[in-house]
Each structure stands twice: as structure tokens, then as C-alpha cells.
MIDOSE-1310 file (N, C-alpha, C; in nm, 2 decimals, decimal comma, always signed):
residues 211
xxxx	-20,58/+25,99/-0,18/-20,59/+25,84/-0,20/-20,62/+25,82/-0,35; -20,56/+25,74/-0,41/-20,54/+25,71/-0,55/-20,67/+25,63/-0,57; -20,74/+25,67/-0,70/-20,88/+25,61/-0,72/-20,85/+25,50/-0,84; -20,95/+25,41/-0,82/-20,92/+25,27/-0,87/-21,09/+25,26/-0,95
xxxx	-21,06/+25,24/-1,09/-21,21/+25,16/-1,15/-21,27/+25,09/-1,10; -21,41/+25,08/-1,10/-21,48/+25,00/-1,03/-21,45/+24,82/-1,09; -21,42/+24,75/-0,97/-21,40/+24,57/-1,06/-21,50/+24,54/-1,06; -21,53/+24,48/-1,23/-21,68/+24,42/-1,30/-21,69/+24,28/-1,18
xxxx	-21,76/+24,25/-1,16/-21,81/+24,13/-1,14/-21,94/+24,06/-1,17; -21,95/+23,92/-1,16/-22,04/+23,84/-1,16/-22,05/+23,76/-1,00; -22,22/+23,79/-0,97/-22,23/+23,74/-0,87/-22,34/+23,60/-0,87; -22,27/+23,48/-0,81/-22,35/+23,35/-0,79/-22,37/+23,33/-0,70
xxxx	-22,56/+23,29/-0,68/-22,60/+23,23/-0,58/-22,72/+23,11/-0,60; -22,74/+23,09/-0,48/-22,86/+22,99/-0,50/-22,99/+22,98/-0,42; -22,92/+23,06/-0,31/-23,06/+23,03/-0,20/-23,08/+23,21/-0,13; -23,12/+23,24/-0,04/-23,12/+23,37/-0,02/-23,09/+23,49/-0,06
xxxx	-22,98/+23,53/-0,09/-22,90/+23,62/-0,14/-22,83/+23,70/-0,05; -22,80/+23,66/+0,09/-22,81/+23,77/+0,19/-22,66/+23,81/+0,12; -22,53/+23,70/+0,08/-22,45/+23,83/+0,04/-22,42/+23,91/-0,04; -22,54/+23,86/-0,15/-22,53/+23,96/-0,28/-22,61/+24,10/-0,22
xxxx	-22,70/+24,12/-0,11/-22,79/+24,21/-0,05/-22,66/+24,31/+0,00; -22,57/+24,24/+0,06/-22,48/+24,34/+0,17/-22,43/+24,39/+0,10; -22,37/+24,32/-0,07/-22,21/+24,40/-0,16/-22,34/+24,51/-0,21; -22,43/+24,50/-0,26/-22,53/+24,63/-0,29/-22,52/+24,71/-0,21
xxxx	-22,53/+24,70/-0,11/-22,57/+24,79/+0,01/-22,40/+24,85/+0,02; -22,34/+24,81/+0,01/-22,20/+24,87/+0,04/-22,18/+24,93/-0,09; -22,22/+24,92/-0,20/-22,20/+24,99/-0,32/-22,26/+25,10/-0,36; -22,39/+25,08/-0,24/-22,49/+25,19/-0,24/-22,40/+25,32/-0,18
xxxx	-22,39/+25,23/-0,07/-22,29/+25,34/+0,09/-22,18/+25,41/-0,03; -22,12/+25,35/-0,12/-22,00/+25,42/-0,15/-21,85/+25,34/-0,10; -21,91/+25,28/-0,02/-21,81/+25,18/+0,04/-21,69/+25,07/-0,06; -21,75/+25,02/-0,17/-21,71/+24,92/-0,26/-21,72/+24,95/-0,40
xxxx	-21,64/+24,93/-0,42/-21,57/+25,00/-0,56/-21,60/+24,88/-0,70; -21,68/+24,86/-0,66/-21,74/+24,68/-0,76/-21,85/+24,74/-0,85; -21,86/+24,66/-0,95/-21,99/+24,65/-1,04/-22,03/+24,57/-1,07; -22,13/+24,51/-1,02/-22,23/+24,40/-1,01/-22,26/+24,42/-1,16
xxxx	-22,22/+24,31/-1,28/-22,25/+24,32/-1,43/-22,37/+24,23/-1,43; -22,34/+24,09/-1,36/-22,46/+24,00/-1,38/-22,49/+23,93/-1,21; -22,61/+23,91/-1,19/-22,62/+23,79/-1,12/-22,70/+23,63/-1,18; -22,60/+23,54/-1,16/-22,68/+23,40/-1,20/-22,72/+23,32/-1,08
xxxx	-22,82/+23,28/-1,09/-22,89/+23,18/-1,04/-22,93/+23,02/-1,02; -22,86/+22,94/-0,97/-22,89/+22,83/-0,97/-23,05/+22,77/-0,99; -23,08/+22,86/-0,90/-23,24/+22,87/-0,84/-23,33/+22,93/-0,92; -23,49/+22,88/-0,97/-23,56/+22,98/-0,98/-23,61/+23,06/-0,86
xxxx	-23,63/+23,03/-0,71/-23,67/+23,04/-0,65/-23,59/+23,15/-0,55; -23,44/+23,19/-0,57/-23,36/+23,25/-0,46/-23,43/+23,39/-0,46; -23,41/+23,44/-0,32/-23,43/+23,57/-0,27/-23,34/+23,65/-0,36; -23,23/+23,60/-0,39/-23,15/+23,74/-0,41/-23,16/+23,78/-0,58
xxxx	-23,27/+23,73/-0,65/-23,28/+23,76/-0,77/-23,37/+23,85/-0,75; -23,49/+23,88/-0,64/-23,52/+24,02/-0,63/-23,43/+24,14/-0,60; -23,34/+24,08/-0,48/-23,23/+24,20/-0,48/-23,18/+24,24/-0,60; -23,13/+24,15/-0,71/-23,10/+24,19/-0,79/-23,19/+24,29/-0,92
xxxx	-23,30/+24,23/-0,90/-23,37/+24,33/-1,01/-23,45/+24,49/-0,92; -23,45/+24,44/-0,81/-23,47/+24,60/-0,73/-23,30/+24,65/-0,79; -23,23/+24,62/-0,77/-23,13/+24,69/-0,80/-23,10/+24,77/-0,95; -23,17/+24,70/-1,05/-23,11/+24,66/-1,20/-23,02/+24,57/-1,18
xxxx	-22,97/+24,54/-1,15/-22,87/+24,43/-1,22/-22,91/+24,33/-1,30; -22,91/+24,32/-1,43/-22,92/+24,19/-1,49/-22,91/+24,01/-1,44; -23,01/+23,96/-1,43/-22,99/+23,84/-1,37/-23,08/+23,71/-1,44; -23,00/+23,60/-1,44/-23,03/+23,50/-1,52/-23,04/+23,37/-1,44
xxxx	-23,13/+23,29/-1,41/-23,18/+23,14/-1,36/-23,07/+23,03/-1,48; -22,99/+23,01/-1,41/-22,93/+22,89/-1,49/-22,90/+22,77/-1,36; -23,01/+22,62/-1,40/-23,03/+22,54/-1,32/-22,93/+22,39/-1,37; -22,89/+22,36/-1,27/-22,76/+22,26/-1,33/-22,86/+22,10/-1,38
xxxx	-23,00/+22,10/-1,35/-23,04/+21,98/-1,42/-23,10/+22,03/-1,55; -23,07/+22,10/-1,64/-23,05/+22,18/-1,72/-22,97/+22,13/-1,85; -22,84/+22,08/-1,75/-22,72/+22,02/-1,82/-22,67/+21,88/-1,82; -22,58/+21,81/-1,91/-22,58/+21,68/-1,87/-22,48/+21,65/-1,79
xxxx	-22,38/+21,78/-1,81/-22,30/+21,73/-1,70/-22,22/+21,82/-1,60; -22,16/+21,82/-1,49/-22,07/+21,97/-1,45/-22,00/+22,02/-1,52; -21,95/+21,97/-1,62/-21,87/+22,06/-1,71/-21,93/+22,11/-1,83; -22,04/+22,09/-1,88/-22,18/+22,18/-1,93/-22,19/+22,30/-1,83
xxxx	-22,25/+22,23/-1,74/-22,33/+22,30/-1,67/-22,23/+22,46/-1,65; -22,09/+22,42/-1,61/-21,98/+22,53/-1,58/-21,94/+22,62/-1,67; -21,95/+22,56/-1,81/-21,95/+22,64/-1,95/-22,04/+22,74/-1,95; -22,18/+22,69/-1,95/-22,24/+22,76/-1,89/-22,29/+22,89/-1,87
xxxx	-22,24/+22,87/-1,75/-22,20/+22,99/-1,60/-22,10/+23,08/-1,66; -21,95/+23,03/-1,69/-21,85/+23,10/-1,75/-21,85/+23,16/-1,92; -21,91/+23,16/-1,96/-21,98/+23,17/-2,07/-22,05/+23,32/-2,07; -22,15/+23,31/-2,00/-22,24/+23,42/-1,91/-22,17/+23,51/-1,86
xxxx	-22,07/+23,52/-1,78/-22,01/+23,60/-1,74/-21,86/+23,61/-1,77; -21,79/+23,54/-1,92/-21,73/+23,68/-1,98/-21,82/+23,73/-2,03; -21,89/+23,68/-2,11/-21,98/+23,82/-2,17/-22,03/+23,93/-2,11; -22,06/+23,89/-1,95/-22,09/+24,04/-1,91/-21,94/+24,09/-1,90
xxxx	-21,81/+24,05/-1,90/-21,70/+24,16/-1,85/-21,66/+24,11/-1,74; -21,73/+24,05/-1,68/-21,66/+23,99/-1,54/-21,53/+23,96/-1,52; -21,48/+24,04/-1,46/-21,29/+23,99/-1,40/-21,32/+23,92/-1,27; -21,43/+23,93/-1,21/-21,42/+23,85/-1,06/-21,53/+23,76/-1,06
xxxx	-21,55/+23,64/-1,05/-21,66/+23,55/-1,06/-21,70/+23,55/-0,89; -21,78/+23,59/-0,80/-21,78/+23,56/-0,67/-21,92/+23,49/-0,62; -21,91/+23,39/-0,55/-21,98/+23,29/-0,49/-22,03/+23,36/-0,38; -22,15/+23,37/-0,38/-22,24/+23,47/-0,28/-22,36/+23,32/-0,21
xxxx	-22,31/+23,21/-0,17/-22,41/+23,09/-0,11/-22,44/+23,04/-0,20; -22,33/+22,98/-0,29/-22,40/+22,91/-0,46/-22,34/+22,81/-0,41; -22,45/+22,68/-0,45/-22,44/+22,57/-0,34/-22,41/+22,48/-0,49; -22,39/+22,52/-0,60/-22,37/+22,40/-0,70/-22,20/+22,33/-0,74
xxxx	-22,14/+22,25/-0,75/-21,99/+22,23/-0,80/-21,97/+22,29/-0,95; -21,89/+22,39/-0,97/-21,84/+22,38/-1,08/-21,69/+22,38/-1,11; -21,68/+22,30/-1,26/-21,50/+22,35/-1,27/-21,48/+22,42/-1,36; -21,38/+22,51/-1,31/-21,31/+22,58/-1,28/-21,20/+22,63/-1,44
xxxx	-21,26/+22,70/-1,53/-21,17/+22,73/-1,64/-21,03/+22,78/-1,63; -20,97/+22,76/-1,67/-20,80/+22,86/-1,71/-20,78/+22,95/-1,66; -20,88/+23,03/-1,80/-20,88/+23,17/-1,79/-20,94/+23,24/-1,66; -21,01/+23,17/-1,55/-21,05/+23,21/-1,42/-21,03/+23,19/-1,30
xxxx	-20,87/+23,14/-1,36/-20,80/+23,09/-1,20/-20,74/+23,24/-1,14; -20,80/+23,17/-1,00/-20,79/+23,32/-0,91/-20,84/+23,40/-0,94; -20,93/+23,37/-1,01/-21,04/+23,48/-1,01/-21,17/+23,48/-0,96; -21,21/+23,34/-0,89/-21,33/+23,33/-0,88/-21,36/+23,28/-0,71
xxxx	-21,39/+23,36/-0,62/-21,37/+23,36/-0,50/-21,49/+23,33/-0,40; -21,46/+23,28/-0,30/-21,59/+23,23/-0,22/-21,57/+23,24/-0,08; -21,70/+23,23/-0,01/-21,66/+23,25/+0,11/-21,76/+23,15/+0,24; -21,60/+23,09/+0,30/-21,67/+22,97/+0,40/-21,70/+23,00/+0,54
xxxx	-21,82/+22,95/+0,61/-21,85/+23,01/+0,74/-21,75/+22,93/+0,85; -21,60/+22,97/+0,80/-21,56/+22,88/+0,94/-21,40/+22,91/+0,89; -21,31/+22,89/+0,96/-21,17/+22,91/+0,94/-21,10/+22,82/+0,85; -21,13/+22,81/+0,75/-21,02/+22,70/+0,65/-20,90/+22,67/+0,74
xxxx	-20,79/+22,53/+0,73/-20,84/+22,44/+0,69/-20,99/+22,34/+0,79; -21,01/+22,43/+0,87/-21,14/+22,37/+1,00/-21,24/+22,35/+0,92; -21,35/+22,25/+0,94/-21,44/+22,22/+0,93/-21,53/+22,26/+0,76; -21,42/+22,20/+0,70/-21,47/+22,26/+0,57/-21,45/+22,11/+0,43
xxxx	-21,48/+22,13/+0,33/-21,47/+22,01/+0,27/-21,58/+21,95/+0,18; -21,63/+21,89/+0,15/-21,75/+21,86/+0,06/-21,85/+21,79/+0,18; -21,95/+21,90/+0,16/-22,09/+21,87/+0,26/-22,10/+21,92/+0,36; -21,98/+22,03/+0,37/-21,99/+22,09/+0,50/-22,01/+22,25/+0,45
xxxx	-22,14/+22,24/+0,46/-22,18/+22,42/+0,43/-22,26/+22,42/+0,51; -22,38/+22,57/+0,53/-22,48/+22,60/+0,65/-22,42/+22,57/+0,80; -22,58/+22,51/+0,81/-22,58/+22,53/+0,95/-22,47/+22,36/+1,03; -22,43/+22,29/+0,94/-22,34/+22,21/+0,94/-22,20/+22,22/+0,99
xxxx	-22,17/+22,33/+0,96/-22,04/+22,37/+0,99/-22,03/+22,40/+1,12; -22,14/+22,50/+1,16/-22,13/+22,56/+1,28/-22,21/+22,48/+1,38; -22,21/+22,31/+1,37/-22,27/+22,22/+1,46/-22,16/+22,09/+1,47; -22,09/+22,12/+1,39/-21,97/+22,09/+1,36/-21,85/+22,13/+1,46
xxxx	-21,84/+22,26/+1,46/-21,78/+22,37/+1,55/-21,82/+22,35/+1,69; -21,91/+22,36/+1,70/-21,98/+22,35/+1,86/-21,97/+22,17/+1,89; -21,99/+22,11/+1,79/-21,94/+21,95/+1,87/-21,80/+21,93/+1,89; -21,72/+22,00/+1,83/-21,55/+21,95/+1,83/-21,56/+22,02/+1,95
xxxx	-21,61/+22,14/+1,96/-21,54/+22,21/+2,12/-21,46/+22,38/+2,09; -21,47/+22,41/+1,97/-21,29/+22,54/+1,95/-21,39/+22,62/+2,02; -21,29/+22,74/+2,03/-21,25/+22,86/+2,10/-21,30/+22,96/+2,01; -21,26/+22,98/+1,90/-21,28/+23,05/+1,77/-21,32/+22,99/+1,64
xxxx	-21,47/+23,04/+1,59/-21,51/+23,02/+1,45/-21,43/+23,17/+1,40; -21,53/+23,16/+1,25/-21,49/+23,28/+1,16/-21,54/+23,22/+1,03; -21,51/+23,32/+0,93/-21,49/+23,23/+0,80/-21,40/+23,29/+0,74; -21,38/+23,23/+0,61/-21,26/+23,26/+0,53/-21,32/+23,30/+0,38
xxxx	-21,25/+23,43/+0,34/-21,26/+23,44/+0,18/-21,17/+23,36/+0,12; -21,18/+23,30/-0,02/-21,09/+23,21/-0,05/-21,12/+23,24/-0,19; -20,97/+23,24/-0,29/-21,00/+23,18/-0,44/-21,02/+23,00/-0,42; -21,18/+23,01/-0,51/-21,23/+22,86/-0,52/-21,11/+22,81/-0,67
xxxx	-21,12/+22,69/-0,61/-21,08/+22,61/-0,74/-21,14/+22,50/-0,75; -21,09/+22,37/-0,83/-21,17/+22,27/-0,84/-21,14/+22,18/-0,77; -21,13/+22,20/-0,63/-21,17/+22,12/-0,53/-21,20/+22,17/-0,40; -21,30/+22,12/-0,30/-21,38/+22,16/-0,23/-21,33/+22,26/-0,14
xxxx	-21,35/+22,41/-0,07/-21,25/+22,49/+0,01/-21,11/+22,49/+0,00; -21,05/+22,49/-0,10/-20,92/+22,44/-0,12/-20,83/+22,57/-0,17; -20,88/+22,66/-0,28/-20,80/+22,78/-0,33/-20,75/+22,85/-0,20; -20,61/+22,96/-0,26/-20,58/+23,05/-0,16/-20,71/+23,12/-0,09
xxxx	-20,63/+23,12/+0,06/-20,76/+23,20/+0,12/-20,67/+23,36/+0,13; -20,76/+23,43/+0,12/-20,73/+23,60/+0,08/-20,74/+23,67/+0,20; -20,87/+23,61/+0,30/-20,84/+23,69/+0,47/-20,91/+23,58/+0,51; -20,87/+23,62/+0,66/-20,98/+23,59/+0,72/-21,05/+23,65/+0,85
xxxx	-21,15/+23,61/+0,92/-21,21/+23,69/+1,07/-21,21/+23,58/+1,12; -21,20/+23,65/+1,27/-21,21/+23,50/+1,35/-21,37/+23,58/+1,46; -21,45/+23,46/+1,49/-21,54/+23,52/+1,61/-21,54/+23,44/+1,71; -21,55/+23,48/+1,84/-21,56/+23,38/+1,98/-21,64/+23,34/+1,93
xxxx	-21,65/+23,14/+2,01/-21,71/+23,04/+2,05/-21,77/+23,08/+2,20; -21,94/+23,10/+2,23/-21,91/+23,08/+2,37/-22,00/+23,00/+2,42; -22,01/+22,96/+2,54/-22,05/+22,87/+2,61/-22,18/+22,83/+2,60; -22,29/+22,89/+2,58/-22,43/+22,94/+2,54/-22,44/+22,92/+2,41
xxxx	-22,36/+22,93/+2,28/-22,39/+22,91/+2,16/-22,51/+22,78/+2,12; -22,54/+22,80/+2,01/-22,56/+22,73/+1,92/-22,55/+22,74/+1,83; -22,60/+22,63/+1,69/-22,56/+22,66/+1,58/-22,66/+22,77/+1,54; -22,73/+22,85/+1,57/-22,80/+22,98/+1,53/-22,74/+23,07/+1,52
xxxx	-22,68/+23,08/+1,73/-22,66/+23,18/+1,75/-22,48/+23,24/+1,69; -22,41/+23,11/+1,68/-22,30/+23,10/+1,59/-22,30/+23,13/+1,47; -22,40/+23,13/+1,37/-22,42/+23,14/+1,25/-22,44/+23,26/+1,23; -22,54/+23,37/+1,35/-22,56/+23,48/+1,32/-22,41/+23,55/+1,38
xxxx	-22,32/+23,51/+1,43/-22,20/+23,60/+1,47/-22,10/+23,59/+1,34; -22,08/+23,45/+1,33/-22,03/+23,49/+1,20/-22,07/+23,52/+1,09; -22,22/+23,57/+1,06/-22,26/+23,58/+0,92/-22,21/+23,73/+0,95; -22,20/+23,82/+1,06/-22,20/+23,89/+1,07/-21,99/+23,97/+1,04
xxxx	-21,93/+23,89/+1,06/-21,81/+23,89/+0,97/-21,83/+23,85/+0,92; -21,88/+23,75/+0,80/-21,87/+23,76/+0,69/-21,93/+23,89/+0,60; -22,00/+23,94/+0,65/-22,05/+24,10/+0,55/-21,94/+24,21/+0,58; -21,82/+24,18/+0,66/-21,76/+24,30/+0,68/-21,67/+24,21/+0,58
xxxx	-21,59/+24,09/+0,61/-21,44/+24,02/+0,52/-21,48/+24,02/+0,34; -21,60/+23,98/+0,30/-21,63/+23,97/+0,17/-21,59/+24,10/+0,12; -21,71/+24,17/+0,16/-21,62/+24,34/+0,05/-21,48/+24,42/+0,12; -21,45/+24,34/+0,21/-21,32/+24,43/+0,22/-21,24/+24,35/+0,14
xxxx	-21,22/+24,17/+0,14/-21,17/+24,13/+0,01/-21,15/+24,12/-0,09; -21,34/+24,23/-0,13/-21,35/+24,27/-0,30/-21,25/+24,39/-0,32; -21,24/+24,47/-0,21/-21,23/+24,59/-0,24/-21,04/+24,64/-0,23; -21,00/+24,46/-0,18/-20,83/+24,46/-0,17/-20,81/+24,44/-0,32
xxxx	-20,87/+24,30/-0,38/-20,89/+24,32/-0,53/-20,91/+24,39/-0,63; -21,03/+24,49/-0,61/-21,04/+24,63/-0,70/-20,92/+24,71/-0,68; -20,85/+24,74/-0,58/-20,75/+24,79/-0,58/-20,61/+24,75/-0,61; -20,62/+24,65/-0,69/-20,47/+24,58/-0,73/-20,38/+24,52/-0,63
xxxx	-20,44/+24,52/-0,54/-20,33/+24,45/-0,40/-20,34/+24,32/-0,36; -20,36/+24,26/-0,45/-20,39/+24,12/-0,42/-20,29/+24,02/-0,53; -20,18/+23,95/-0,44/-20,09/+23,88/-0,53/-20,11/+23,77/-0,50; -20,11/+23,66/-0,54/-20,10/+23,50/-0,53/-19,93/+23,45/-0,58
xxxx	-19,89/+23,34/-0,46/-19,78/+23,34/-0,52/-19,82/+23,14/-0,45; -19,81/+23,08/-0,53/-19,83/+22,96/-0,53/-19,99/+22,94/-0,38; -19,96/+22,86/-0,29/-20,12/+22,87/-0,21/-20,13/+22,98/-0,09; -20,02/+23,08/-0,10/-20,02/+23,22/-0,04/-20,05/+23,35/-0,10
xxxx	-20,11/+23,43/+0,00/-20,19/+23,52/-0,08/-20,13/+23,66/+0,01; -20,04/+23,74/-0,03/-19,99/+23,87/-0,01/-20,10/+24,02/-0,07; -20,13/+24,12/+0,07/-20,19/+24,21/+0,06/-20,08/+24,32/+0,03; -20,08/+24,36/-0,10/-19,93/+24,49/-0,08/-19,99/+24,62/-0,08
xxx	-19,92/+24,71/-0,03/-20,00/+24,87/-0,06/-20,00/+24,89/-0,20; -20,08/+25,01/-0,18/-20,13/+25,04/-0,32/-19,98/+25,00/-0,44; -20,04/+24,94/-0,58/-19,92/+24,90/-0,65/-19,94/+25,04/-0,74
């Protein structure tokens, strides 16, 4: 099997960190072929800036009332991480809007607790989505990796998982099935990327074997 550099990234969050916790842990395993360069912070207060400094990783509090405006505030952010090297900007529960530079289209990827185009859109994150889900009635949640752009769930999506809906749910017990694909689809979508197999060809997104 042909070995591939590890892809730099920068990891954003805001509130917990549980998925900056899991890409560590899979980096730890050997599993993920990533290098966590920075993590930024919306929050002074998020969980996952301990994960990050138990780890070493460098990490920085940048708070968007800070700035005067989202395209401050995004400068910012992207600012911070070319300078760490970052080729992948990835949204790990970063609950703030930013737009979206040039030079980081398709590169900066996120991930929603529900099957794009379903139940997604501006204001529908958390536990919203998946009460959302259970009041329409489907059959199948999941969520989707996606290149973000500058509008709400909207970039190519890169995979996705699907999880049963079942009769008994709620939005808990829904939340914990799919958080639980989401820790498998995130680094297997980092790790399609670190491997060069990831093409965009207008809003479709082709996995090719090794190039």
C-alpha cells in the first residue's frame, strides 16, 4: 500500500470538542494520516481546547465579538491557519458563520448530523435537527461530510452514513446513533483526502483509487 504524507490541518470548534477528541484518537491508533497544526477556538470556554493542549497541539481562542464584522472575523481564522500550513480547514462543532476565501475553496469541510439536502440549513444544528427528524417521521438519519462554503450546508458532500430511525427514539437517543457515524465518516473522509482521492467536479464529489 502506497504511503501518503500526513495532511496538515486546522481544526475549528466551539463547544465540546468531541470531534477534535475522536481525529486524535484515530491519529493516536495510527488510523489517520492527519496533522493537527492548530486548533482555533470560538470559545474561551470549549472542552476541546484541553484535548488540544493534552495533546500539544497549538491552540488559539479567537472570539467573533472580537471583530466588527464576519469578514474580519474570517480573516482572522484564515489568516491563523495558513500560517500554520493548513491544506484542510475542518469544522469539528464550530457554530460561528464564516466566509469563505479563494484560496480555500474545497478545502474547508464540515460535518452535519443528518443527510443533506434533509433537515439542514441556517439554525438547524444540535439537538434540532434530530427533533426535526423524529417530527417529519423518516426512516433514516445519518449525517454528511461536506466541503462548506458560503452558504449554509450547501458545499459538495464527500460521503455520507445513513442510521435507522426507530420507533422508541428520541432526539437523544438519535443523536447518540448518529454521533456515533459521525466518528467513523469524518476521518475516513480525512483520510480519502490525505490520500489524493478526492476530486470535485462542479457540486459532485468522485472517490478515485489511489491517483
Amino acid at each position: 500500500m502506497p504511503t501518503h504524507p500526513k495532511l496538515p490541518i486546522a481544526v475549528l470548534i466551539s463547544g465540546g470538542g468531541t470531534t477534535l477528541r475522536n481525529l486524535i484518537e484515530r491519529i493516536r491508533a495510527g488510523a489517520l494520516p492527519i496533522d493537527i497544526r492548530l486548533v482555533l477556538s470560538s470559545s474561551p470556554g470549549s472542552r476541546g481546547l484541553d484535548y488540544a493542549a493534552q495533546a500539544g497541539i497549538p491552540a488559539e481562542v479567537v472570539e467573533r465579538r472580537a471583530f466588527v464584522d464576519q469578514d474580519a472575523f474570517s480573516r482572522a481564522i484564515f489568516d491563523r491557519c495558513r500560517a500554520a500550513g493548513a491544506k484542510v480547514v475542518v469544522m469539528g462543532g464550530f457554530l460561528k458563520r464564516l466566509t469563505i476565501p479563494a484560496d480555500y475553496a474545497n478545502r474547508v469541510t464540515n460535518i452535519h448530523p443528518a443527510l443533506i439536502p434533509s433537515f439542514c440549513g441556517q439554525g438547524m444544528y444540535g439537538h434540532r435537527v434530530h427533533e426535526a427528524a423524529l417530527e417529519y417521521g423518516v426512516k433514516l438519519s445519518g449525517c454528511t461530510v461536506h466541503f462548506a462554503d458560503n452558504e449554509y450546508d450547501h458545499g459538495p458532500v464527500i460521503l455520507q452514513k445513513a442510521v435507522p430511525v426507530l420507533d422508541g427514539d428520541t432526539p437523544d437517543t438519535l443523536a447518540a446513533r448518529v454521533f456515533g457515524a459521525e466518528c467513523e465518516a469524518y476521518p475516513e473522509a480525512l483520510r480519502l483526502l490525505a490520500e489524493g482521492r478526492v476530486v470535485v467536479e462542479g457540486r459532485r464529489v468522485r472517490v478515485i483509487d489511489q491517483p
